[in-house]
ROSE-4610 file (N, C-alpha, C; in Angstrom, 1 decimal, always signed):
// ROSE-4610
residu = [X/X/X/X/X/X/X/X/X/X/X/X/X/X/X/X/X/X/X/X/X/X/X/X/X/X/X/X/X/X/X/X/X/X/X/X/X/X/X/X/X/X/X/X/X/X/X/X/X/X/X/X/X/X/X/X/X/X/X/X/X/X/X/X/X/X/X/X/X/X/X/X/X/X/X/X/X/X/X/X/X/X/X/X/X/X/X/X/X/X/X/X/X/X/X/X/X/X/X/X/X/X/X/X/X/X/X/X/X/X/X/X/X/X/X/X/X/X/X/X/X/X/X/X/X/X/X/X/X/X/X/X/X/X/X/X/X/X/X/X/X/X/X/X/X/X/X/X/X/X/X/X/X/X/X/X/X/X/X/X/X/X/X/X/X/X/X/X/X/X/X/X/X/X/X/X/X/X/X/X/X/X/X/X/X/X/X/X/X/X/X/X/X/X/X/X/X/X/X/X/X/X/X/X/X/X/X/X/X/X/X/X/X/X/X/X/X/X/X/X/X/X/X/X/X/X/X/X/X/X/X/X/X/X/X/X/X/X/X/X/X/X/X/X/X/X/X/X/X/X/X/X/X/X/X/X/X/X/X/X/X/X/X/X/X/X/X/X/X/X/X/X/X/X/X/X/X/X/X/X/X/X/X/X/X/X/X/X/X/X/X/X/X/X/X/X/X/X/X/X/X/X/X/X/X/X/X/X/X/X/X/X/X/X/X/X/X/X]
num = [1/1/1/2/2/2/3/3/3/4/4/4/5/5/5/6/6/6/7/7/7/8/8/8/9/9/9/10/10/10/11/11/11/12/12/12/13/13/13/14/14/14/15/15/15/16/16/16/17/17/17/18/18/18/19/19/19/20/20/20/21/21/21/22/22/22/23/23/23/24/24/24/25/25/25/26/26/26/27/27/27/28/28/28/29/29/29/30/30/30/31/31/31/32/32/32/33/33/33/34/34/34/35/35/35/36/36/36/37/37/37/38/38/38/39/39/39/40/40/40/41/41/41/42/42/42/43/43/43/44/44/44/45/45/45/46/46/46/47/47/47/48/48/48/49/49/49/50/50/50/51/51/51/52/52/52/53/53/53/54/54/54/55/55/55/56/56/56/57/57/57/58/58/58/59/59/59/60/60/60/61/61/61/62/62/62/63/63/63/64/64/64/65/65/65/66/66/66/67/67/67/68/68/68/69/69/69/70/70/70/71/71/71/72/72/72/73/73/73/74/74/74/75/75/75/76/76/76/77/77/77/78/78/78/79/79/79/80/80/80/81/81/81/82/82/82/83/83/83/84/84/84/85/85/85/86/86/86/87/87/87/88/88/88/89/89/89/90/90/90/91/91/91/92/92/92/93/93/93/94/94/94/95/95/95/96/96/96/97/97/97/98/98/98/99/99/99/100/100/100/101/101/101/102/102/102/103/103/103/104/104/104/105/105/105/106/106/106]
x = [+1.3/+0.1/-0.8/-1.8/-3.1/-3.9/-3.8/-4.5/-5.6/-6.3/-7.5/-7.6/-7.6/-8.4/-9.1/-10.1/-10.8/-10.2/-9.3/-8.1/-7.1/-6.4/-5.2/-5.2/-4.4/-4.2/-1.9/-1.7/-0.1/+0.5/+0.4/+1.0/+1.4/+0.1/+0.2/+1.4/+1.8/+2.6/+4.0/+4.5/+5.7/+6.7/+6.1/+6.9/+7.3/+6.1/+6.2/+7.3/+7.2/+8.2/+7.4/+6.5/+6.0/+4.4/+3.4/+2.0/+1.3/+0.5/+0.2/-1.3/-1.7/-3.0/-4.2/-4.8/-5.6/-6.8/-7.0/-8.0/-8.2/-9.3/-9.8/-9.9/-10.4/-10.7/-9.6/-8.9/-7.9/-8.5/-9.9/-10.6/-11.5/-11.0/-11.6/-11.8/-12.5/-12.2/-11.6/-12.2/-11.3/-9.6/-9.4/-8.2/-7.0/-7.8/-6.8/-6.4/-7.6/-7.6/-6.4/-6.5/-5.6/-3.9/-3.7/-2.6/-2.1/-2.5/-2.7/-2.3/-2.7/-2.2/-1.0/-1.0/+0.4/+1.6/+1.3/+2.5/+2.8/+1.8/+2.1/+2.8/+2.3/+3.2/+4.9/+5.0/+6.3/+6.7/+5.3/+5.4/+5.3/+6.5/+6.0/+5.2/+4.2/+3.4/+3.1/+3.0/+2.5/+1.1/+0.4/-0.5/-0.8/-1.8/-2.3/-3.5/-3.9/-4.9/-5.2/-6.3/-7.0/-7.2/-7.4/-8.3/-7.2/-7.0/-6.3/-5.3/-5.3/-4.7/-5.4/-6.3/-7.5/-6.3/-6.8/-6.3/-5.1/-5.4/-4.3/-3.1/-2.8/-1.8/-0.8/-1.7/-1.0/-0.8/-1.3/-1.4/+0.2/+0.2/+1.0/+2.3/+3.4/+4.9/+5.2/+4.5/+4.9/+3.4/+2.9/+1.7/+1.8/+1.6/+1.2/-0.3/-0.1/-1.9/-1.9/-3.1/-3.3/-4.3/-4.0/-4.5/-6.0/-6.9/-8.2/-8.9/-10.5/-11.5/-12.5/-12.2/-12.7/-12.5/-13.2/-12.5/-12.1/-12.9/-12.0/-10.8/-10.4/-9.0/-8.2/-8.6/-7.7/-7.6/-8.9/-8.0/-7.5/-7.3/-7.1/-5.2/-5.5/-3.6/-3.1/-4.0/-3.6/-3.0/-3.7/-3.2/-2.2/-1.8/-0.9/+0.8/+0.1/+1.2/+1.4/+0.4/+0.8/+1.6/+1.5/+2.4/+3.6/+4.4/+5.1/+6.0/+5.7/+5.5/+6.2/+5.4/+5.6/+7.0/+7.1/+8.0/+9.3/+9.3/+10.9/+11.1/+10.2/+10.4/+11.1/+10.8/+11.2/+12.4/+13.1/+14.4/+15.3/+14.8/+15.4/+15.8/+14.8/+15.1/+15.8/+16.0/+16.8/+17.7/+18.5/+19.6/+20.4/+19.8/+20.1/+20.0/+19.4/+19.3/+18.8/+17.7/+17.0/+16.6/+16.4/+16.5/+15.4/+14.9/+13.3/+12.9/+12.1/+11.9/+10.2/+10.4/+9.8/+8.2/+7.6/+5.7/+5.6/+4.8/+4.3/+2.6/+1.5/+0.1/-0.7/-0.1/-0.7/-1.2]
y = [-3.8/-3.4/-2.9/-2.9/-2.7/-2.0/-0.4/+1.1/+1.3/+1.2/+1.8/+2.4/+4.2/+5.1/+5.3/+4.7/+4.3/+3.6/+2.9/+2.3/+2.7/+3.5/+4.1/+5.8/+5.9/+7.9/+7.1/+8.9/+8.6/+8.1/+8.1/+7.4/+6.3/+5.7/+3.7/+3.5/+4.1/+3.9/+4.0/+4.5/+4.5/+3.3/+1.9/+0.7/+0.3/+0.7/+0.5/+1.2/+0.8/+1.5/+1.5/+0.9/+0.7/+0.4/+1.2/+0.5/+0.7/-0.1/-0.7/-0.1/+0.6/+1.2/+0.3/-0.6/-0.6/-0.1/+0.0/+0.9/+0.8/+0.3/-0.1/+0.9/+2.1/+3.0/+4.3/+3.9/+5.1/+6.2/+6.0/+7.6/+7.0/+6.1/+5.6/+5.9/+7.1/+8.4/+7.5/+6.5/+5.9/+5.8/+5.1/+4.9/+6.0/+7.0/+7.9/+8.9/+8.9/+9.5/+8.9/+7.1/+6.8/+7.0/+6.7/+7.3/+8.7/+10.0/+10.8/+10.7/+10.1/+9.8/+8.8/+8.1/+7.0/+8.3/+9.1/+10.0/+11.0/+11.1/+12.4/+11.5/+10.1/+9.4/+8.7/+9.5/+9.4/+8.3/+7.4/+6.0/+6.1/+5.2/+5.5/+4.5/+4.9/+4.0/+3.6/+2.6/+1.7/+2.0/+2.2/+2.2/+1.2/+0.5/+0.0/+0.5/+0.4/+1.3/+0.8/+1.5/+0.8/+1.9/+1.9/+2.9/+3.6/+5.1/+6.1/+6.3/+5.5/+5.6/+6.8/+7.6/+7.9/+9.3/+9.4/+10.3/+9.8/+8.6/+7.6/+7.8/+8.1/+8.1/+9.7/+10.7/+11.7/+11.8/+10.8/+10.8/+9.8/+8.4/+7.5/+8.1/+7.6/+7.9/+6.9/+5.5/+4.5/+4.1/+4.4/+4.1/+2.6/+1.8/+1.1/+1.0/+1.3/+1.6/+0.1/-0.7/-1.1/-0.7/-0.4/+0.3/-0.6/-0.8/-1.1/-0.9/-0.8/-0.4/-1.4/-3.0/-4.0/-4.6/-3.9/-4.1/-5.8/-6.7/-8.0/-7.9/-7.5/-7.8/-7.0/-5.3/-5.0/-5.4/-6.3/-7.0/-8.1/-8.9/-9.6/-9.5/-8.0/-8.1/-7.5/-7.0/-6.6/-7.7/-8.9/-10.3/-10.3/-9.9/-11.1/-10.1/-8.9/-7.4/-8.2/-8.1/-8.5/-9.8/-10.9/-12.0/-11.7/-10.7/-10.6/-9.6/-8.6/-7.9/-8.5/-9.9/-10.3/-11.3/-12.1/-12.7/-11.6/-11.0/-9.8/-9.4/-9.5/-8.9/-10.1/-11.3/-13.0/-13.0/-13.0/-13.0/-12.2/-10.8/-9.4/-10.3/-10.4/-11.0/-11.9/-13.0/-14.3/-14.0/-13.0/-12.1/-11.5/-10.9/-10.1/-8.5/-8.5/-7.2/-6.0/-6.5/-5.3/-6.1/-5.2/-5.8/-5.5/-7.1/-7.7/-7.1/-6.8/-5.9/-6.7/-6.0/-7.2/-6.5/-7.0/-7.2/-6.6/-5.2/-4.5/-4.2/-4.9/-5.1/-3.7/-3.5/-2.4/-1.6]
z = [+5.7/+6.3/+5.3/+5.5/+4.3/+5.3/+4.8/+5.5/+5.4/+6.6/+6.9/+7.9/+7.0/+7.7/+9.1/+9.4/+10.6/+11.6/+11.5/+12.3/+12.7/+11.9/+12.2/+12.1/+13.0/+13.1/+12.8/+12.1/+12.3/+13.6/+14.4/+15.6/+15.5/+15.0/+14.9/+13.9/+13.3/+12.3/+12.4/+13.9/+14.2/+14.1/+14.4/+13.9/+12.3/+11.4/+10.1/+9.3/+8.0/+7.3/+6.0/+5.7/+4.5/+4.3/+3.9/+4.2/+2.5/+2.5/+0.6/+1.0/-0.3/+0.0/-1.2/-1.5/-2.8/-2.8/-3.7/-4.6/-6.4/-6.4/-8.2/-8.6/-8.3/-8.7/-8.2/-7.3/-7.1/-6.5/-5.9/-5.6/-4.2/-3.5/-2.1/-1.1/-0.8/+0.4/+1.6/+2.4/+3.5/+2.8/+1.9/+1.4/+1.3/+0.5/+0.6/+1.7/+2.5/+4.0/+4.8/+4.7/+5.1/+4.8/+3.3/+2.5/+3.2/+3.4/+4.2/+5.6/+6.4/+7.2/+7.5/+6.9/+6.7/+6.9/+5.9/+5.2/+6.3/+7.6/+8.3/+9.4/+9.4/+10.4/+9.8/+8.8/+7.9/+7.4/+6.8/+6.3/+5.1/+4.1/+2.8/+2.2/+0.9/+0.8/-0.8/-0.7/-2.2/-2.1/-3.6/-3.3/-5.1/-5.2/-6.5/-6.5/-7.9/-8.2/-9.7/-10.3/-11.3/-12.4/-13.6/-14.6/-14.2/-14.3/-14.5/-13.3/-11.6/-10.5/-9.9/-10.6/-9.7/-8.4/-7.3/-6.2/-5.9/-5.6/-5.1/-5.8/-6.8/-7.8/-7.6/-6.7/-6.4/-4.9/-4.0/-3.0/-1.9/-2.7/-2.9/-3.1/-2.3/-2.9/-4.2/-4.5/-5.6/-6.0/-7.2/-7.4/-8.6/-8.4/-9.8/-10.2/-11.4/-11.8/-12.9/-12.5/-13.4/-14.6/-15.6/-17.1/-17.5/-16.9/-16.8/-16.3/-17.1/-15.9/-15.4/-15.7/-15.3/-14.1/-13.1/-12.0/-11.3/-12.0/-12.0/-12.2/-13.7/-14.1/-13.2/-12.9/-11.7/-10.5/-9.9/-8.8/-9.0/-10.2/-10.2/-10.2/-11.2/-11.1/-9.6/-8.7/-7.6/-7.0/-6.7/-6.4/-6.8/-7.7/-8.6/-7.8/-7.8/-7.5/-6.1/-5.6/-3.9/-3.8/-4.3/-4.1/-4.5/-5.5/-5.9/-5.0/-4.6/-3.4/-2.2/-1.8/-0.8/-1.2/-2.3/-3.0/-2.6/-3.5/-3.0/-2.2/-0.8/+0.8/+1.5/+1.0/+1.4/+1.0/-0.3/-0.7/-0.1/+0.2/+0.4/+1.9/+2.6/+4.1/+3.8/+3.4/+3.3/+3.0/+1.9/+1.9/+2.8/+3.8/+4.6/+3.8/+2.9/+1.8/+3.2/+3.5/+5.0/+6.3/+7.0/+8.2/+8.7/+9.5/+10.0/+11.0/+11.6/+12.4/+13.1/+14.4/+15.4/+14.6/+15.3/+14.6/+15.7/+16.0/+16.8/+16.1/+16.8/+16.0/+16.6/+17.9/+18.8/+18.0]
C-alpha cells in the first residue's frame, strides 16, 4: 500500500502489515504524516527516499535512501526498488514463506 496522509487515519490499517512510503526528498509533510500514522495503527513501514533519507529516514522502521540528489535518478531507482520488492513478496508467496491475506480496500 502506498501512504497517503489524507486518506488514511490508523484504523484503516488494521488489515495491513506493511505500507511503503516514497519520498525524493525524504521531507514530504503528507508522507511523513502519513508514516506517523501507519505506525500508530501498528503498521511497519518501508519507506525510500532520496539525497540524505531526509525525515523519512527517522520516521520509517526500514529506510532505503538512494545516495542522490537527481531526482530522476532517485525515482528512477525507486522503480527499480519497487519491482524488486514486489518480485520477493511473489516468491515468498509461491513458497509458502508468508501467508496471503484477503484485500480489504475499505
Amino acid at each position: 500500500m502506498i501512504m497517503d496522509s489524507t486518506r488514511f487515519s490508523p484504523d484503516k490499517f488494521r488489515h495491513w502489515v506493511v505500507g511503503i512510503a516514497i519520498s525524493t526528498s525524504g521531507n514530504s509533510p503528507n508522507i511523513i504524516e502519513a508514516v506517523k500514522a501507519a505506525r500508530k495503527g501498528y503498521l511497519k513501514t518501508i519507506g525510500l527516499s532520496g539525497k540524505d533519507g531526509g525525515l523519512l529516514a527517522k520516521e520509517a522502521d526500514l529506510v532505503i535512501t538512494v545516495a542522490s540528489t537527481t531526482t530522476a535518478r532517485i525515482q528512477e531507482c525507486h522503480i527499480a526498488v519497487g519491482h524488486l520488492l514486489c518480485e520477493l513478496t511473489e516468491e515468498a508467496l509461491a513458497r509458502g514463506k508468508i501467508e496471503k491475506r484477503g484485500s480489504d480496500l475499505a
